[in-house]
N, C-alpha and C positions, 0 to 999 in steps of 0.2 A: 305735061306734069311740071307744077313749079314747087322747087324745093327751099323752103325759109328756116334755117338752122338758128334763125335769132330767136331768142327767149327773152326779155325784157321784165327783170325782180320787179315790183315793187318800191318807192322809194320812200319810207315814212313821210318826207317832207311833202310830198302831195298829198295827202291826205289831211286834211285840216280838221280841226275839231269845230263842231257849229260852237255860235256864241253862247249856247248854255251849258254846253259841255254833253255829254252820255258816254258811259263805260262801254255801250254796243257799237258805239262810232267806229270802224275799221280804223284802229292806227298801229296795230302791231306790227315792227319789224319782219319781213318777211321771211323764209327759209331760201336757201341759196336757190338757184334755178335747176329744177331736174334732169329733164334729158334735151338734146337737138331733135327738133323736130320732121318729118318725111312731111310734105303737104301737095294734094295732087287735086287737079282741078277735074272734076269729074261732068259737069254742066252747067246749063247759066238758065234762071230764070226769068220771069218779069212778076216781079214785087212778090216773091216766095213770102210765106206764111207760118207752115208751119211744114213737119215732114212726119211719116209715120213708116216703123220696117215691118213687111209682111214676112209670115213665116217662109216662104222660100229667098228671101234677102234681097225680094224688090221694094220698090219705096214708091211711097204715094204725097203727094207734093200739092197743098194747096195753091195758088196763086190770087191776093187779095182783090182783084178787077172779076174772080166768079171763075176761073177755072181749075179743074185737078188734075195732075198729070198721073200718070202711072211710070215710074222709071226703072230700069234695069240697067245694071252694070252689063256693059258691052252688047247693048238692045236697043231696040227702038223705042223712044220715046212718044207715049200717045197720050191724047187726052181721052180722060173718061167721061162717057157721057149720063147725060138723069142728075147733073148738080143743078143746083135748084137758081133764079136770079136772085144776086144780091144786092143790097143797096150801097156802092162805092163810093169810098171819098172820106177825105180824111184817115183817121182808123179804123175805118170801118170798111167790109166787105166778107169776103169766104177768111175764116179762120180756121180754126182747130179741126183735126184729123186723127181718128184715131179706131183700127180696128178693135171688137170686141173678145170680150174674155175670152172664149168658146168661138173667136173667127174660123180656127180651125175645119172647125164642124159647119157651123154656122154660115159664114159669108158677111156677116152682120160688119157693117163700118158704122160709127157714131162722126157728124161735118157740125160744125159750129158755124156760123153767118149772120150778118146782120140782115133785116128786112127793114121794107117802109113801113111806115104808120100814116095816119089821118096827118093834116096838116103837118107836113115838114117834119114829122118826128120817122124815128126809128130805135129798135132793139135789135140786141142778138136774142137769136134764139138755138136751142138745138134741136139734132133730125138725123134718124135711124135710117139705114135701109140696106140692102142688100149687096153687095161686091160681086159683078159677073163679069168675070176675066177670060175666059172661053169666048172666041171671035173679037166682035171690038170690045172694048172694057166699056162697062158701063151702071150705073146704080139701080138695081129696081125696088120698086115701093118705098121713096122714100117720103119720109113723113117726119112733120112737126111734132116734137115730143115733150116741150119747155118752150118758155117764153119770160127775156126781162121783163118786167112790169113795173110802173108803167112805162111807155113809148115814152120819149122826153126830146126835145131839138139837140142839137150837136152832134157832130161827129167823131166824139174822143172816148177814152176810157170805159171799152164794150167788155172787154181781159177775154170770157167765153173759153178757159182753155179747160180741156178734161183731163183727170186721172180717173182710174181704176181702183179700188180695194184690191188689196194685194188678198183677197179670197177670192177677188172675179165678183162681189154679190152686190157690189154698190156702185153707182158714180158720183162722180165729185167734179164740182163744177165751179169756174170763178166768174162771178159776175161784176162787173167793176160799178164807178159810182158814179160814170157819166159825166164826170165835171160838174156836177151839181153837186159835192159835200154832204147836205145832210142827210140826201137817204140813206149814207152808210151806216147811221146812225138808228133809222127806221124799220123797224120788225115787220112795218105791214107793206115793206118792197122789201124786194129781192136783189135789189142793186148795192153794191159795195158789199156782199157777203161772198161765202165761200156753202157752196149748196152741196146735200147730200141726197142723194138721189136713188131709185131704184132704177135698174136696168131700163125700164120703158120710161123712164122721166118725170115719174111721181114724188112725191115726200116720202124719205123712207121712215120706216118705223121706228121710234124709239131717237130722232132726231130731238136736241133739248129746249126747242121751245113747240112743241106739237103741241100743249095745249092753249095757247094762243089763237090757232086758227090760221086761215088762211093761207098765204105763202109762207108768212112766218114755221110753219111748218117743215119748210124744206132745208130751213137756216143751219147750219154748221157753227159759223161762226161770222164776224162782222167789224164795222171799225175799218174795213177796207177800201182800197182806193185805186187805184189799176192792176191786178193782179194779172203777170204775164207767165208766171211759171208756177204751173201743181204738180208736184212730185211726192212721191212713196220713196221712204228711204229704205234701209234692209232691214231693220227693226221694225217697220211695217206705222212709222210715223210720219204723217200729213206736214210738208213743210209748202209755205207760198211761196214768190217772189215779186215784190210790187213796186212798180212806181212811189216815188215821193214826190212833191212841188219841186222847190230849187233847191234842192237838196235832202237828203231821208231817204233813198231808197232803201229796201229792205228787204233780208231773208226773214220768214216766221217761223216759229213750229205752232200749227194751229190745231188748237186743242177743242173739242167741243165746247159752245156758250163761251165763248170769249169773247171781249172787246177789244180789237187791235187800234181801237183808237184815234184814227179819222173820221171827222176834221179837226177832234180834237185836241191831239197832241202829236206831234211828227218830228222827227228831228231836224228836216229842213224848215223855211220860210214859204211864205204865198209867192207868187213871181214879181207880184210888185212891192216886192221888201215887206211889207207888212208878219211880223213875227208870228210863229205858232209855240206856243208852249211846248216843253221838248217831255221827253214822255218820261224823265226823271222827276218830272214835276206830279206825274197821275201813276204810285205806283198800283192803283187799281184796275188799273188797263194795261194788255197784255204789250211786255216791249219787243221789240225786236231782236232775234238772235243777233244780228249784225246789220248795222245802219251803213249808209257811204255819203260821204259828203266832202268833197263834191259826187257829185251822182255819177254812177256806173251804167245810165240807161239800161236797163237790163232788156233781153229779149226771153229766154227760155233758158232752162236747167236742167242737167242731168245727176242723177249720183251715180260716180262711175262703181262697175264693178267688173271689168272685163282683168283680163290679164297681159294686155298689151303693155299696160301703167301700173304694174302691179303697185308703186310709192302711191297711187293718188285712188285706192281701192276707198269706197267709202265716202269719198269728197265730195261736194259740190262741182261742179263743173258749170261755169256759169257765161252764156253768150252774151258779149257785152256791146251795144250799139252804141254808147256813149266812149266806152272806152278801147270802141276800137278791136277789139279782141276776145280770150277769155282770159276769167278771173277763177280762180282754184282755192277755193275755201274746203277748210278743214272744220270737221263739227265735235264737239267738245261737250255734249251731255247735252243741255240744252243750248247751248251758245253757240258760236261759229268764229272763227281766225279767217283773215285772209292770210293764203300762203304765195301768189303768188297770180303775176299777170301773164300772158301770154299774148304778144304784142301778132295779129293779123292785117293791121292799118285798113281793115275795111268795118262797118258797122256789123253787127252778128246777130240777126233774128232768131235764128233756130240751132238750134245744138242736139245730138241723137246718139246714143253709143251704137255701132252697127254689132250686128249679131257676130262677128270675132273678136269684140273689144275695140276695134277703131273707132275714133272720133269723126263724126259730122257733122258740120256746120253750113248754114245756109247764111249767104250775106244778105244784106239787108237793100232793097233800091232796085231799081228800074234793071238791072243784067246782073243779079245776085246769083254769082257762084254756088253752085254744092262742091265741096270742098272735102277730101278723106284727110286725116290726119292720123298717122301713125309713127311710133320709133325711128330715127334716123339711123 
């Protein structure tokens, strides 16, 4: 166990505002720092992904080179077998992890991953199938259920992460834009949007551009650009968390048929200085609740509501690989404040509230820690 009682505010003076200015820019003075933290090293993986808690409060643990672990406090750690091969390298590999509504009953787990394509390309796609924990662990019948479209080269900006409808009847899905810009723009790819989906990985009904045709059908929403974080708040509101260029990253609240406005307008720049309009410039494109620039790399988000924190009930709770730590944003109608950094000096891919209220986080890299975090 290693115990980090440091808590590190906030400084407004890091935070700069880009040179067009946005009221969504993170520069709010912070709130003082709230408690010392307990931090305990619980295992270490190679190049963790994402994590998901099953209802008896084991965890299932992707790793991006195509493996998934099955983990237990004070257990043996195994791998489960029936995951499928993926295509590694770069961003790309095994992703998102997550049992379904009715796992309970069911068994049902939903794995995000990327595959190859014809000539040097590749998508993510996602794929259902069965959780069988009884003897070795292992997947059966799992099956392709969704596909980005189309295949495209590179290795970056796949996002592929899932949420739930807080009624269990829908999924929700991010598709990033591939580093190629303008299909975020495009209705007839599914890349750079935010998808809604039915349980089996259809277009659900009543989606707002269905009569369009085609993929466009499964569209939610769009204007996006690496989306690493989908979360249901407790009002039962869809917010994202993405990637910007060299500067912009962003919380959303994403609304059905909206435009969030990539490539077209961002609060950061291209990487080779070349400006992007900032989004006070389009207010017909959806802004962002809260921009960061410089960038907070983000990996994943929780909104806490355990009672370990009862002060941070409702907040974001945000993994940050840029900045090293987490970031505790407070949400404000539609809007968001940051309250506060939480200095871990390691990159943070994944974040998870455990079923008592404690915090988990997974570092980011080649021997990334699972990590508890609770009250000192």
């Amino acid at each position: 166990m290693k115990t980090n009682p440091l808590l590190i505010a906030l400084s407004p003076l890091a935070l700069l505002l880009p040179s067009c200015g946005s009221s969504s820019v993170a520069q709010n003075a912070p709130e003082a720092a709230s408690v010392p933290l307990r931090i305990e090293d619980k295992a270490t993986f190679k190049e963790p992904w994402a994590m998901a808690f099953l209802p008896d409060g084991s965890a299932l643990i992707t790793e991006k080179a195509g493996a998934l672990k099955w983990w237990r406090e004070g257990g043996p750690m195994q791998n489960v077998a029936g995951v499928p091969k993926v295509d590694y390298g770069g961003q790309g590999g095994l992703g998102d992890v997550k049992p379904a509504p009715d796992f309970a009953t069911s068994g049902t787990i939903y794995l995000t991953w990327v595959e190859a394509g014809p000539n040097d390309t590749r998508g993510a796609v996602l794929g259902k199938g069965k959780l069988m924990l009884a003897g070795a662990p292992r997947i059966e019948g799992l099956a392709v259920i969704w596909r980005q479209v189309p295949k495209v080269d590179g290795r970056g900006h796949f996002s592929h992460r899932i949420a739930f409808s807080p009624d269990g009847h829908f999924l929700f899905l991010s598709s990033g834009e591939r580093q190629k810009f303008s299909p975020a723009q495009d209705l007839k790819v599914n890349l750079g949007k935010v998808l809604r989906l039915t349980l089996d990985g259809k277009a659900a009904a009543g989606n707002p551009f269905v009569g369009k045709g085609g993929v466009s059908d499964e569209v939610w929403s769009y204007g996006h650009r690496n989306l690493l974080g989908l979360q249901f708040d407790a009002s039962g509101r869809l917010w994202d968390l993405e990637h910007g260029p060299a500067g912009g990253d962003e919380l959303n609240l994403v609304e059905p048929g909206r435009n969030y406005g990539w490539p077209l307008v961002s609060d950061g720049d291209h990487y080779d200085g070349t400006p992007i309009p900032r989004h006070a410039t389009r207010p017909d494109l959806a802004a962002p609740a809260i921009s960061w620039n410089p960038v907070i790399a983000p990996g994943d988000f929780v909104f806490y509501s355990g009672d370990r924190f009862p002060a941070w009930k409702g907040q974001a709770l945000i993994a940050g690989m840029g900045s090293m730590g987490l970031v505790r944003v407070a949400i404000e109608g539609q809007k968001a404040r940051e309250v506060e950094r939480i200095a871990l000096d390691q990159r943070i891919r994944e974040i998870r509230q455990g079923p008592d209220g404690a915090i988990w986080v997974l570092e980011d890299g080649e021997t990334g820690r699972l990590r508890k975090i609770t009250p000192r």
